[in-house]
mmCIF file as gemmi writes it, N, C-alpha and C atoms, coordinates in Angstrom:
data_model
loop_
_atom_site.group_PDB
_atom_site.id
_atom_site.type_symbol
_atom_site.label_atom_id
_atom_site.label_alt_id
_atom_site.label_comp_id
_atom_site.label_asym_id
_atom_site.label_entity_id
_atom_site.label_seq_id
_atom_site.pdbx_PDB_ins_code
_atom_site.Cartn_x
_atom_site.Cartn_y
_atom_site.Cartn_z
_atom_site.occupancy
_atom_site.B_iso_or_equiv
_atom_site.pdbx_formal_charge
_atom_site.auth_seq_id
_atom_site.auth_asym_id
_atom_site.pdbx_PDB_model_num
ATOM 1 N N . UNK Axp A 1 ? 16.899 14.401 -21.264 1 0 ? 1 A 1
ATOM 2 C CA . UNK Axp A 1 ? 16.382 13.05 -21.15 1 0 ? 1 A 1
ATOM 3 C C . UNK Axp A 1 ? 15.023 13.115 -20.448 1 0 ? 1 A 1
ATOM 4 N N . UNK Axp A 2 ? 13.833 12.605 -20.931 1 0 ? 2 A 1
ATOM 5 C CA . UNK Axp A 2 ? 12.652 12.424 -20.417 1 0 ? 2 A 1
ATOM 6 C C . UNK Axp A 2 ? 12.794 11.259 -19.79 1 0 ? 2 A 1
ATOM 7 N N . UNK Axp A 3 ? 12.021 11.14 -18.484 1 0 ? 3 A 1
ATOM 8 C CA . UNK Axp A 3 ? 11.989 9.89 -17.611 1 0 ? 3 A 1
ATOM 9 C C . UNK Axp A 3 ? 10.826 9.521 -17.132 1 0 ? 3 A 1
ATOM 10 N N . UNK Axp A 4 ? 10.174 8.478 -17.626 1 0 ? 4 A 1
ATOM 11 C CA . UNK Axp A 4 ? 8.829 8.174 -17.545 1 0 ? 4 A 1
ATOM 12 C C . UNK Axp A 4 ? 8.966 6.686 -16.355 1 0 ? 4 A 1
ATOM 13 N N . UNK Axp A 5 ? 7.903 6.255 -15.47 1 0 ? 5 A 1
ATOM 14 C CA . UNK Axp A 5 ? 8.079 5.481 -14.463 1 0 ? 5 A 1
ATOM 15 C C . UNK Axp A 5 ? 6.545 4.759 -15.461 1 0 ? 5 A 1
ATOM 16 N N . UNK Axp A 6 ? 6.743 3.781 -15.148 1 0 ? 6 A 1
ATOM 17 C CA . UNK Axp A 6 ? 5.232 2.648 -15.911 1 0 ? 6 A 1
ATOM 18 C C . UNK Axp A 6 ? 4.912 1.805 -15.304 1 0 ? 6 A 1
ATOM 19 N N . UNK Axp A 7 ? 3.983 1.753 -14.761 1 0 ? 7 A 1
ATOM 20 C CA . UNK Axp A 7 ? 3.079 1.18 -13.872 1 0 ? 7 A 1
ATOM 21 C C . UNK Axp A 7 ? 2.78 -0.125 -14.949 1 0 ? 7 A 1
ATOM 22 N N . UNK Axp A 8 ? 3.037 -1.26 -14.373 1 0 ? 8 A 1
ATOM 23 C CA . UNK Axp A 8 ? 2.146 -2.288 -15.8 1 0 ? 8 A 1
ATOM 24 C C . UNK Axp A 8 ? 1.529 -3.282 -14.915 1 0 ? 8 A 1
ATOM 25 N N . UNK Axp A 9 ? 0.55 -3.802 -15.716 1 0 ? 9 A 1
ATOM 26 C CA . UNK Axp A 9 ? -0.499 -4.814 -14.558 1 0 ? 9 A 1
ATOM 27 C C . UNK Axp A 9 ? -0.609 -5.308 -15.387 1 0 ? 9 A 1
ATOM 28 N N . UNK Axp A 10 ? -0.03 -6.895 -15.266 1 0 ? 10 A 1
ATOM 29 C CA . UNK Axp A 10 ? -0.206 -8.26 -16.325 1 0 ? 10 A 1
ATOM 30 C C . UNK Axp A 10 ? -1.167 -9.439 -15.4 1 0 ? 10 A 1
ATOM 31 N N . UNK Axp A 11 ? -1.036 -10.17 -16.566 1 0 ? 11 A 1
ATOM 32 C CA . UNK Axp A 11 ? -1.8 -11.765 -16.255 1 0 ? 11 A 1
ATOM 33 C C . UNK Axp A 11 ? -0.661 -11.915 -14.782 1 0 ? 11 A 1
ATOM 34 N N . UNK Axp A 12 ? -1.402 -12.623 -14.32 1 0 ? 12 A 1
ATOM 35 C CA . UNK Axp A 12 ? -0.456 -13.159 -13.069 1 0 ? 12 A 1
ATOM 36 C C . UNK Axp A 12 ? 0.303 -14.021 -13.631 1 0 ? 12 A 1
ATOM 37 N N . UNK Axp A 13 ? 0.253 -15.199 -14.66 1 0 ? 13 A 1
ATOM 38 C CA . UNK Axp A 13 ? 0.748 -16.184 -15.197 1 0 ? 13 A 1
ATOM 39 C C . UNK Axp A 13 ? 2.372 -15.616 -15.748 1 0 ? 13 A 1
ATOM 40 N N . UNK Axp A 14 ? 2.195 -14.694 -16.187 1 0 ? 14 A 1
ATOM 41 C CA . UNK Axp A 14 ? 2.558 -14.261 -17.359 1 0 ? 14 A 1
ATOM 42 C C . UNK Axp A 14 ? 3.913 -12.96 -16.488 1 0 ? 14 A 1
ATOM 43 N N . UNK Axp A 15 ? 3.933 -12.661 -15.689 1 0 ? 15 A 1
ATOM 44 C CA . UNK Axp A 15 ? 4.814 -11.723 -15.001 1 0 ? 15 A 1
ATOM 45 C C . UNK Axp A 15 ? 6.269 -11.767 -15.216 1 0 ? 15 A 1
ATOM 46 N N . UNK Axp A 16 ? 6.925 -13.166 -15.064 1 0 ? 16 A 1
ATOM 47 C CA . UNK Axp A 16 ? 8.305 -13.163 -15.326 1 0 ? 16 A 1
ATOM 48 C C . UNK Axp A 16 ? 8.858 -12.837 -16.863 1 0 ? 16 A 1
ATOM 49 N N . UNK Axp A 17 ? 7.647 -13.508 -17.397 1 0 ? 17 A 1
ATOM 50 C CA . UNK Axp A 17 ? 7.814 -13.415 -18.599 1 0 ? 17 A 1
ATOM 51 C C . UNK Axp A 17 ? 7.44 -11.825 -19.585 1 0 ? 17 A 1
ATOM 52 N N . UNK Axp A 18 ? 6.644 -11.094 -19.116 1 0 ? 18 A 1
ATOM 53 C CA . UNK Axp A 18 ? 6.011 -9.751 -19.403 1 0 ? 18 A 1
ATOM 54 C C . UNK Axp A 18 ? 7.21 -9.106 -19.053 1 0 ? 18 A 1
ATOM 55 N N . UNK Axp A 19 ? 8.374 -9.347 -17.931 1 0 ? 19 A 1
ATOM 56 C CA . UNK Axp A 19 ? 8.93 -8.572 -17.095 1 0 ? 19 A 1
ATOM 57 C C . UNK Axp A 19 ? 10.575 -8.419 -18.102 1 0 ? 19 A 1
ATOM 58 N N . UNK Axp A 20 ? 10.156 -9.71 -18.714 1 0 ? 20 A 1
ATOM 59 C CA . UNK Axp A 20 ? 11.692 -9.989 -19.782 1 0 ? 20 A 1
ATOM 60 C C . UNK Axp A 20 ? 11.659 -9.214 -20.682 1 0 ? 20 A 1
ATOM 61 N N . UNK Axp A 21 ? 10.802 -9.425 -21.441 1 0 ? 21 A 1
ATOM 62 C CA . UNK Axp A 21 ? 10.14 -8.94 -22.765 1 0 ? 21 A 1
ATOM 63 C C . UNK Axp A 21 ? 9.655 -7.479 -22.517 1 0 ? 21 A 1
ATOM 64 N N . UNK Axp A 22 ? 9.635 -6.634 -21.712 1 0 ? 22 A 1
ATOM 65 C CA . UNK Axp A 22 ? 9.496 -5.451 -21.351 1 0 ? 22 A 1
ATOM 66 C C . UNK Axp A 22 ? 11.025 -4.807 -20.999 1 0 ? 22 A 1
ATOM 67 N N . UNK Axp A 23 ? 11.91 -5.6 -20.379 1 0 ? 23 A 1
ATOM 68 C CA . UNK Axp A 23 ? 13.051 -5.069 -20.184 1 0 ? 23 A 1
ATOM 69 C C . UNK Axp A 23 ? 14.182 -4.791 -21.563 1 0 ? 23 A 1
ATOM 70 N N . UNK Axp A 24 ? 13.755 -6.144 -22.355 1 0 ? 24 A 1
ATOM 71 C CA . UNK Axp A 24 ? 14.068 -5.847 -24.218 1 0 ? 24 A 1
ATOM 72 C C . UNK Axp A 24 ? 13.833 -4.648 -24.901 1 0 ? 24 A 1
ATOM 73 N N . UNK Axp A 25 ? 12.734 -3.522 -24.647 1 0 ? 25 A 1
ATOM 74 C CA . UNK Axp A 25 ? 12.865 -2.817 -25.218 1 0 ? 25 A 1
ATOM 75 C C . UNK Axp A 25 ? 13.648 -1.968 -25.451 1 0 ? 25 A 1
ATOM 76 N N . UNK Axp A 26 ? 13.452 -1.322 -26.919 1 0 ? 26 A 1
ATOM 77 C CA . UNK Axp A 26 ? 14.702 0.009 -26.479 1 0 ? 26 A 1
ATOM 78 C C . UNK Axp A 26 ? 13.677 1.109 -25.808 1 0 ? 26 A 1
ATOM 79 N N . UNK Axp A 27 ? 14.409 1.662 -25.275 1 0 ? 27 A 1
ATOM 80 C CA . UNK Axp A 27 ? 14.003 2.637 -24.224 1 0 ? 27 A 1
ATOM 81 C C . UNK Axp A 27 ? 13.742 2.7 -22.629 1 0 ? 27 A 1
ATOM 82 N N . UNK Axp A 28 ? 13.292 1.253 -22.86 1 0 ? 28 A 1
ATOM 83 C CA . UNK Axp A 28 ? 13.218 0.829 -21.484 1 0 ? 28 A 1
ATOM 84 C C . UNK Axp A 28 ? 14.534 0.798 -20.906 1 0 ? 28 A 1
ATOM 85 N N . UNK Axp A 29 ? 14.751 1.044 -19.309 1 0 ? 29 A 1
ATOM 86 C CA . UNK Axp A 29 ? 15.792 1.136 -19.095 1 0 ? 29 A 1
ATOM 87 C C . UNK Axp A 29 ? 15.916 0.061 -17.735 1 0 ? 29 A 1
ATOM 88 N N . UNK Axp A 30 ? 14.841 0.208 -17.406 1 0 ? 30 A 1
ATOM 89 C CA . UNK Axp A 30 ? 14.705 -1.103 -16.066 1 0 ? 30 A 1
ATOM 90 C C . UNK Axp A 30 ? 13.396 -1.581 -15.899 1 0 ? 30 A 1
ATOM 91 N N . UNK Axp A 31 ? 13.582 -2.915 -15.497 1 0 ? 31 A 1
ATOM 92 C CA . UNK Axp A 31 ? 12.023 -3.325 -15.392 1 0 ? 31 A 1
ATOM 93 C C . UNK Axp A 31 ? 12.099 -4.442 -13.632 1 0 ? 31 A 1
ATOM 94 N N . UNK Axp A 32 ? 11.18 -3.58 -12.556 1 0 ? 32 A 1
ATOM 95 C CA . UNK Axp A 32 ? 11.198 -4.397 -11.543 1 0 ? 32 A 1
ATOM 96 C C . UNK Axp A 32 ? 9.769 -4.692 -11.498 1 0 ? 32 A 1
ATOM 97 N N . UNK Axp A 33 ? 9.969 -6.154 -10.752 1 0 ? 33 A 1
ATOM 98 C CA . UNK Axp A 33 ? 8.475 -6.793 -10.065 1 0 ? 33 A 1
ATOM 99 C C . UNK Axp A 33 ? 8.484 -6.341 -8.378 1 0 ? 33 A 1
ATOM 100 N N . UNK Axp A 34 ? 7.415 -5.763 -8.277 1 0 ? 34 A 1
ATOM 101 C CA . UNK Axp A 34 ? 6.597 -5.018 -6.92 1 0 ? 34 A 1
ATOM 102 C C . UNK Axp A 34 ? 5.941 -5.921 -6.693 1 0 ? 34 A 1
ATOM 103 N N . UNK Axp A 35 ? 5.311 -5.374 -5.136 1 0 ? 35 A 1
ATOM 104 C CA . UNK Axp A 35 ? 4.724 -5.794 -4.173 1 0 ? 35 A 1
ATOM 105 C C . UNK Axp A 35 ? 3.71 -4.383 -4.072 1 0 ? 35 A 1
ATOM 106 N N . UNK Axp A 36 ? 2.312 -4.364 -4.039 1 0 ? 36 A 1
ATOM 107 C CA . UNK Axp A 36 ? 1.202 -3.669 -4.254 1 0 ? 36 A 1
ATOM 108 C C . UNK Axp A 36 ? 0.129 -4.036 -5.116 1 0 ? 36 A 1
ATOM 109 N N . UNK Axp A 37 ? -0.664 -2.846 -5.659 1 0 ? 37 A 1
ATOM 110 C CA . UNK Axp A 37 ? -1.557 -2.571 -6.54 1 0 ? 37 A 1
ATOM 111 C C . UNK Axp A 37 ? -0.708 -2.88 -7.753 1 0 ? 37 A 1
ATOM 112 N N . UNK Axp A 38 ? -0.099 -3.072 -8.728 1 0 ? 38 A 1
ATOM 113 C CA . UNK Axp A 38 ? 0.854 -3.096 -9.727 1 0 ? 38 A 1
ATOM 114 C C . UNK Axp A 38 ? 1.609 -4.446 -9.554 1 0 ? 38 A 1
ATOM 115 N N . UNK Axp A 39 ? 2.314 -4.894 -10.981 1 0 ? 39 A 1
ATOM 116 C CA . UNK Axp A 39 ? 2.909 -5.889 -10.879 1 0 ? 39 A 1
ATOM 117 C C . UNK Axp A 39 ? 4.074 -5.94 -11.279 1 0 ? 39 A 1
ATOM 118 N N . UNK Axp A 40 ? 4.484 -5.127 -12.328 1 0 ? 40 A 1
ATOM 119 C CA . UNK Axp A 40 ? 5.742 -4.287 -12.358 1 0 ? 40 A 1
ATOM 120 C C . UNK Axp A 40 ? 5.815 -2.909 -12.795 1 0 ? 40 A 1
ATOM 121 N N . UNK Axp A 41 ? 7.323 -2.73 -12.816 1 0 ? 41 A 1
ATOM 122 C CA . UNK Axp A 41 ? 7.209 -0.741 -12.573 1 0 ? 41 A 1
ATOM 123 C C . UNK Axp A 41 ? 8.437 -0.725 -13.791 1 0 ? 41 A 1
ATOM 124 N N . UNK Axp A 42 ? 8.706 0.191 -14.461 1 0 ? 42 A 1
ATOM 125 C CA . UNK Axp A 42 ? 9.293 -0.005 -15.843 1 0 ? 42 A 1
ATOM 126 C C . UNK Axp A 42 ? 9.655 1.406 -15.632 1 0 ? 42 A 1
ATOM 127 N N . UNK Axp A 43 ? 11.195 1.376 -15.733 1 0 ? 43 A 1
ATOM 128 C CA . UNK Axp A 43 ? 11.524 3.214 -15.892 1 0 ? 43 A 1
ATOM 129 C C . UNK Axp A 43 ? 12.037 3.055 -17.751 1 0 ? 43 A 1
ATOM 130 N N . UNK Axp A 44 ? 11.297 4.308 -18.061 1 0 ? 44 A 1
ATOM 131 C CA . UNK Axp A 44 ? 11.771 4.455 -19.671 1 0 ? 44 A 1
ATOM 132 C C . UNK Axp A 44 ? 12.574 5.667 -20.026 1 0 ? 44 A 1
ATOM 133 N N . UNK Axp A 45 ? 13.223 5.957 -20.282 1 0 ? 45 A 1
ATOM 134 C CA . UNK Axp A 45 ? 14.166 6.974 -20.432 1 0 ? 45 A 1
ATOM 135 C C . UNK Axp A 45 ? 14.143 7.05 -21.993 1 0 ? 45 A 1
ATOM 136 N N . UNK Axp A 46 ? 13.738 8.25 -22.876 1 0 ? 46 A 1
ATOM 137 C CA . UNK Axp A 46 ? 13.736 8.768 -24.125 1 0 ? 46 A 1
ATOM 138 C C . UNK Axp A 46 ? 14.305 10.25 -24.175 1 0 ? 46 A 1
ATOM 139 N N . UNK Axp A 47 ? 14.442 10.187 -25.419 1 0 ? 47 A 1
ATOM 140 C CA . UNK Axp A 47 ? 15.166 12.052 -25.601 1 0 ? 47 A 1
ATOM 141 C C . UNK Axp A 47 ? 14.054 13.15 -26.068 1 0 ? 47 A 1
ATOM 142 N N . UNK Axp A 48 ? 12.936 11.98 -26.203 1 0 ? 48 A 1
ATOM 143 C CA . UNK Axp A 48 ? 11.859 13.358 -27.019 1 0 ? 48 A 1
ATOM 144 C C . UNK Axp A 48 ? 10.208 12.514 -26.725 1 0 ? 48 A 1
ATOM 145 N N . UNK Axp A 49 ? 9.811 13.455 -26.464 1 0 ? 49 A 1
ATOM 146 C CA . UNK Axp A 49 ? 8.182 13.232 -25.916 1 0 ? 49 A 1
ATOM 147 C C . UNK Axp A 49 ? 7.194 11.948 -26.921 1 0 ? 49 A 1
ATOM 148 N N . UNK Axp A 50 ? 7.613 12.267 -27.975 1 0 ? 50 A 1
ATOM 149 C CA . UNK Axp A 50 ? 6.977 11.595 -28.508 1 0 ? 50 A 1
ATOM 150 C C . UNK Axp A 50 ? 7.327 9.68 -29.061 1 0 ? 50 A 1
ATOM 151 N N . UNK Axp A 51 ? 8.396 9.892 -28.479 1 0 ? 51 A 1
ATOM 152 C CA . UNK Axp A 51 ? 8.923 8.341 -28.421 1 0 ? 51 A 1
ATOM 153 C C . UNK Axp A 51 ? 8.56 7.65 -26.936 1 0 ? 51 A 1
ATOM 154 N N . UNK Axp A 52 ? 7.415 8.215 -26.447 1 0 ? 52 A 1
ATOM 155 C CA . UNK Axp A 52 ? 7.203 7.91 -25.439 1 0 ? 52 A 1
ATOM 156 C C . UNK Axp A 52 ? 6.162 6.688 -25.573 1 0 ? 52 A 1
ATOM 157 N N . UNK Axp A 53 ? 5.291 7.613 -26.755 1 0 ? 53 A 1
ATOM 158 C CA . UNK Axp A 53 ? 4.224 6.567 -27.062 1 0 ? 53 A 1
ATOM 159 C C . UNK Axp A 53 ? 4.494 5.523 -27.855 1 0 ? 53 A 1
ATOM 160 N N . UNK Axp A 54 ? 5.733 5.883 -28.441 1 0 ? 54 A 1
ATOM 161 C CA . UNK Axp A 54 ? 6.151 4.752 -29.562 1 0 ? 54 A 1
ATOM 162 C C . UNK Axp A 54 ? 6.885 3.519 -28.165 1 0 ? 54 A 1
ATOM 163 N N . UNK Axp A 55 ? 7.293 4.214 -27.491 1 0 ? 55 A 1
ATOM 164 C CA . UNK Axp A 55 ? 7.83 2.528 -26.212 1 0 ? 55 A 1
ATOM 165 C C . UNK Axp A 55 ? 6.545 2.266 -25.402 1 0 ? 55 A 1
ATOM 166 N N . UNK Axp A 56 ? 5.701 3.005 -24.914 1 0 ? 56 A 1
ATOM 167 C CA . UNK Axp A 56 ? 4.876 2.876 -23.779 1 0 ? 56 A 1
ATOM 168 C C . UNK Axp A 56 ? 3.195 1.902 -24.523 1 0 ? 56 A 1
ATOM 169 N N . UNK Axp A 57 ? 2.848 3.129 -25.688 1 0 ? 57 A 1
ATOM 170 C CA . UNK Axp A 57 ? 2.027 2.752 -26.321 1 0 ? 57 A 1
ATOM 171 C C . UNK Axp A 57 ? 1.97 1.503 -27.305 1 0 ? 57 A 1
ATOM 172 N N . UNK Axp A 58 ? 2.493 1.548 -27.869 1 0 ? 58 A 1
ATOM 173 C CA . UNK Axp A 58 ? 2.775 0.705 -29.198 1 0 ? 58 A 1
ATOM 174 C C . UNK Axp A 58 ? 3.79 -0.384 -29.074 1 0 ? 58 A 1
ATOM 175 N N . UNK Axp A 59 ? 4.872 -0.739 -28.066 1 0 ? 59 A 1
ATOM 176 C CA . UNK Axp A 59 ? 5.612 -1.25 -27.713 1 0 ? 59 A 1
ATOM 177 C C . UNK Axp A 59 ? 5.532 -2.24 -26.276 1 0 ? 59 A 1
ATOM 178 N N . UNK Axp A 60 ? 5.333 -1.4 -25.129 1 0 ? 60 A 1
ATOM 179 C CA . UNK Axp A 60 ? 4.888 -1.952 -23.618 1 0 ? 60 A 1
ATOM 180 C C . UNK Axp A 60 ? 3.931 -2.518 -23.666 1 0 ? 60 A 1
ATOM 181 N N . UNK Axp A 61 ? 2.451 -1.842 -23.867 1 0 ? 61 A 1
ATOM 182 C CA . UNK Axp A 61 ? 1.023 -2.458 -23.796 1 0 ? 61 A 1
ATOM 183 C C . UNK Axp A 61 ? 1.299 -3.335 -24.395 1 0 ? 61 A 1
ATOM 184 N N . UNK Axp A 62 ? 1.886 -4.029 -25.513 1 0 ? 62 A 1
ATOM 185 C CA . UNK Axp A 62 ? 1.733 -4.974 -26.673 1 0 ? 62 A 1
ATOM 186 C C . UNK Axp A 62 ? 2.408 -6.165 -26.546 1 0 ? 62 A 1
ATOM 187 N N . UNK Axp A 63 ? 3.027 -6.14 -25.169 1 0 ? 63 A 1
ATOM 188 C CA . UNK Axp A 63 ? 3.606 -7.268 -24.345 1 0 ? 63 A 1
ATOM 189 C C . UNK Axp A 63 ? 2.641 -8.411 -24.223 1 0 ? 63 A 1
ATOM 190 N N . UNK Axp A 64 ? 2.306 -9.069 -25.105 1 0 ? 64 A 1
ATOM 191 C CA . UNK Axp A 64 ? 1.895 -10.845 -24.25 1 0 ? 64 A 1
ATOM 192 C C . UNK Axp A 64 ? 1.68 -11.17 -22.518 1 0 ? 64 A 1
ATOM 193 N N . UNK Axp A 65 ? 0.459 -10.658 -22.22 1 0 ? 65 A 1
ATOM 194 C CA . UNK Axp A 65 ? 0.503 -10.866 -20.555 1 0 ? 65 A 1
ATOM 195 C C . UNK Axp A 65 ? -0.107 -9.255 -20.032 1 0 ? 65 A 1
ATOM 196 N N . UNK Axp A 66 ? 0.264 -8.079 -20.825 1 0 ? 66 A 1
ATOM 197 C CA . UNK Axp A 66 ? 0.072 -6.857 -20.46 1 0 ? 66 A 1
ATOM 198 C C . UNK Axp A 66 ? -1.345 -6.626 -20.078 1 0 ? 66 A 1
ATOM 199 N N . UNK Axp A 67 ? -2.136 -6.072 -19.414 1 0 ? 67 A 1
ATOM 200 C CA . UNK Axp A 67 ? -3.18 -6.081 -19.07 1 0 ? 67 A 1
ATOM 201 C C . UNK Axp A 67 ? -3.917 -4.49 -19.276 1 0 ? 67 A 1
ATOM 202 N N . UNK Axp A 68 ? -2.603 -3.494 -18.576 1 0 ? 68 A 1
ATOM 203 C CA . UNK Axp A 68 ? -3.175 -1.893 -18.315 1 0 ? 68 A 1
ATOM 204 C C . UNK Axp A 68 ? -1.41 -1.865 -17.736 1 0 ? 68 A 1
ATOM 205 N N . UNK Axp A 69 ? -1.215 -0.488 -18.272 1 0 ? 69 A 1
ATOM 206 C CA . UNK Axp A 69 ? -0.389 0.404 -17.658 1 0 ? 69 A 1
ATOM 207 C C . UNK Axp A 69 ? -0.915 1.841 -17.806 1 0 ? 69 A 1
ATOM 208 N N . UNK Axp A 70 ? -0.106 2.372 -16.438 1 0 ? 70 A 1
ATOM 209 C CA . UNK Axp A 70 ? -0.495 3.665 -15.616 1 0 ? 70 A 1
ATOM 210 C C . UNK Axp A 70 ? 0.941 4.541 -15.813 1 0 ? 70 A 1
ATOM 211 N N . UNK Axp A 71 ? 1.488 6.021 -16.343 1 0 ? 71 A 1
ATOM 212 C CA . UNK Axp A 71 ? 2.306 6.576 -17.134 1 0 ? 71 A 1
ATOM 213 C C . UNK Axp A 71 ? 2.355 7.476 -15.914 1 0 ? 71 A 1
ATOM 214 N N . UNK Axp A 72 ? 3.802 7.72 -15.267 1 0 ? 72 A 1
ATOM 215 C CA . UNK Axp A 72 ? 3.931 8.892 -14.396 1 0 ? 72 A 1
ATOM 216 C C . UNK Axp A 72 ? 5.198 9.359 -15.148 1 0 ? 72 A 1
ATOM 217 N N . UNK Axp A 73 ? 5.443 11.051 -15.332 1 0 ? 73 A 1
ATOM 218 C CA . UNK Axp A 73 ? 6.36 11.642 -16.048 1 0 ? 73 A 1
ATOM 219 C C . UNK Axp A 73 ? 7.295 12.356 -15.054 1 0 ? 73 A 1
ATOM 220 N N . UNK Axp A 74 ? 8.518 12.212 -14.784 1 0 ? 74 A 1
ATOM 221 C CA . UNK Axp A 74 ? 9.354 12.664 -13.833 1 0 ? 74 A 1
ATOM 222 C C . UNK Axp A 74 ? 9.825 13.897 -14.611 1 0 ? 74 A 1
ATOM 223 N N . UNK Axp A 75 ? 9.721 14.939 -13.522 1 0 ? 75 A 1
ATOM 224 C CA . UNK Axp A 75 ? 10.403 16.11 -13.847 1 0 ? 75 A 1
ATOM 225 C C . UNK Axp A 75 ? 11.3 16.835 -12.744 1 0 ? 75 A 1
ATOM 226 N N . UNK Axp A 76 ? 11.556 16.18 -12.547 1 0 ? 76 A 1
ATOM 227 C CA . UNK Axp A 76 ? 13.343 16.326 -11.468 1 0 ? 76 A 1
ATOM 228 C C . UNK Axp A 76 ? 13.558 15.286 -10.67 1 0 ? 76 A 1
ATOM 229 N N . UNK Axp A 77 ? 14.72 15.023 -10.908 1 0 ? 77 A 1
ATOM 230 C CA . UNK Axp A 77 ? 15.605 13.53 -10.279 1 0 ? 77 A 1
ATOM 231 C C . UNK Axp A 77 ? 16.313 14.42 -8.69 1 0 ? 77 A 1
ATOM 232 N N . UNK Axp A 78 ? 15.656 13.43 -7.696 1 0 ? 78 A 1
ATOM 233 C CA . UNK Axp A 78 ? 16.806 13.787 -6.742 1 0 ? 78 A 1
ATOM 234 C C . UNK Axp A 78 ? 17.604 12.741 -6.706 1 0 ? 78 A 1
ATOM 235 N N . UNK Axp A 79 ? 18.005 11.884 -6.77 1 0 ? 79 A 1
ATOM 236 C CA . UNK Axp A 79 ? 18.511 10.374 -6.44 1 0 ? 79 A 1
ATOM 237 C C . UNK Axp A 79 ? 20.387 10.82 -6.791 1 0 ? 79 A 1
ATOM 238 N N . UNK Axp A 80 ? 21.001 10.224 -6.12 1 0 ? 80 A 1
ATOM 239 C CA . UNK Axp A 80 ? 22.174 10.767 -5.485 1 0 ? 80 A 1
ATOM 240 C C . UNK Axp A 80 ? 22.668 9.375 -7.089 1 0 ? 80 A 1
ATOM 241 N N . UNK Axp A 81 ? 21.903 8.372 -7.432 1 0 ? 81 A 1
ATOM 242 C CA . UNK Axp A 81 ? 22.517 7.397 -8.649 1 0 ? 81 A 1
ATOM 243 C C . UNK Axp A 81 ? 22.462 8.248 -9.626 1 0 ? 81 A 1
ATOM 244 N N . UNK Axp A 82 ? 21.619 8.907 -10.163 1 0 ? 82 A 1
ATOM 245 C CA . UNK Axp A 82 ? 21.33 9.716 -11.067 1 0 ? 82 A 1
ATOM 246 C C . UNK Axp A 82 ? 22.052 11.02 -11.602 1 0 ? 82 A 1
ATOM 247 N N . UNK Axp A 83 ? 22.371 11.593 -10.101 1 0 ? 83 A 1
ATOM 248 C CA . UNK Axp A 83 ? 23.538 12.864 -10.234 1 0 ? 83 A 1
ATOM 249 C C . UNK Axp A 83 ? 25.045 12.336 -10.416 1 0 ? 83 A 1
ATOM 250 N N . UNK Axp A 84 ? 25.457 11.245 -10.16 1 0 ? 84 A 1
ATOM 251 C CA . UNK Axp A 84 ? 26.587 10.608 -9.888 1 0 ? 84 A 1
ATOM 252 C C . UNK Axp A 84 ? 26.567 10.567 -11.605 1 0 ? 84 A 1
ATOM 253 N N . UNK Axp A 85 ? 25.626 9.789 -11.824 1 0 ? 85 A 1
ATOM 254 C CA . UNK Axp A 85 ? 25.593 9.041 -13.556 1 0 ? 85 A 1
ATOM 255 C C . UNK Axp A 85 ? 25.735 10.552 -14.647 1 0 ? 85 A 1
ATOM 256 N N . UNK Axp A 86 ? 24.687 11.653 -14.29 1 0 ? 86 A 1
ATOM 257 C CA . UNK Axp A 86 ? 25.007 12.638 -15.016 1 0 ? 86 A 1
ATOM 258 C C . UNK Axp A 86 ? 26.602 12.823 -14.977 1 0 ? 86 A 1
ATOM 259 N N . UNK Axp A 87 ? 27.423 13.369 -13.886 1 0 ? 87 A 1
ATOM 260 C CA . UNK Axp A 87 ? 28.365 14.004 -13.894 1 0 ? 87 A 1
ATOM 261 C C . UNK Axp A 87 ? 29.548 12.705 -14.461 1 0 ? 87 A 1
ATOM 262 N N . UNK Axp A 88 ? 28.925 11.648 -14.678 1 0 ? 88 A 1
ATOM 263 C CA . UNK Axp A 88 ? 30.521 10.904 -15.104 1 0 ? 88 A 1
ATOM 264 C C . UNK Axp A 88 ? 30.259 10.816 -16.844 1 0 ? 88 A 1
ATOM 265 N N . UNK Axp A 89 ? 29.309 10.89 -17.315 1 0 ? 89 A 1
ATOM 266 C CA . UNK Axp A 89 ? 29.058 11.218 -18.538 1 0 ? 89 A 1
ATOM 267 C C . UNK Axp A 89 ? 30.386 11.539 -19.496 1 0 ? 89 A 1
ATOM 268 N N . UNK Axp A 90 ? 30.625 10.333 -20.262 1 0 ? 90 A 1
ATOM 269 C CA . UNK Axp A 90 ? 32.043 10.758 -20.998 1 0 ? 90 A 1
ATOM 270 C C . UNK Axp A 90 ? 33.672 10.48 -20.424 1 0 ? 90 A 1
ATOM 271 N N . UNK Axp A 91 ? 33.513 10.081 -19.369 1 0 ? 91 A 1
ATOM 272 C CA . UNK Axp A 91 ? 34.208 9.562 -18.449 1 0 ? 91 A 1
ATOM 273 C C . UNK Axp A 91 ? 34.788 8.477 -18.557 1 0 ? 91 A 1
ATOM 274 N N . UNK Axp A 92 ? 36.011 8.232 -19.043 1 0 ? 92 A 1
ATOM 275 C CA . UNK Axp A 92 ? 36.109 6.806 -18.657 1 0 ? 92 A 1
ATOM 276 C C . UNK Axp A 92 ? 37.454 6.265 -17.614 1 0 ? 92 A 1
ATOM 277 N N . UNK Axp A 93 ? 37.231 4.957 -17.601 1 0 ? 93 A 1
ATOM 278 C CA . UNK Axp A 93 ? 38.532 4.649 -16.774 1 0 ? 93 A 1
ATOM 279 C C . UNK Axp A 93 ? 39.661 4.07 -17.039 1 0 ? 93 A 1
């Protein structure tokens, strides 16, 4: 699983609404509104590099309100949610 973090900087107007319509996508997997430089932060989770640009590029930017997004590529998870979520994989109750 590739895990991309997305920086997105919209219209101010337009945030709750950029924030919906960004969380709709497929791939997207969460979409929060921050406090900083940025206005929301979008984790995308894909299986192959190149569906990155098909959610980020062609999909995210093309949000109504989108202004600029900034692409950071995670290459190791420490997060204790993340190891929990791997290992129950297939799991059920």
């Amino acid at each position: 699983m590739i895990t991309a973090i997305v920086h997105v900087n919209t219209d101010v107007d337009r945030i709750p609404e950029a924030a919906a319509d960004i969380a709709e996508l497929d791939g997207v997997s969460e979409v929060y509104s921050v406090t900083g430089d940025t206005d929301l932060v979008a984790v995308v989770r894909v299986h192959e590099h190149e569906q990155l640009a098909q959610v980020i590029a062609e999909r995210i930017s093309k949000v109504a309100g989108v202004r600029a997004t900034r692409t950071y590529l995670a290459f190791r998870a420490y997060s204790r949610h993340d190891l929990d979520a791997a290992f129950a994989l297939g799991l059920e109750d």
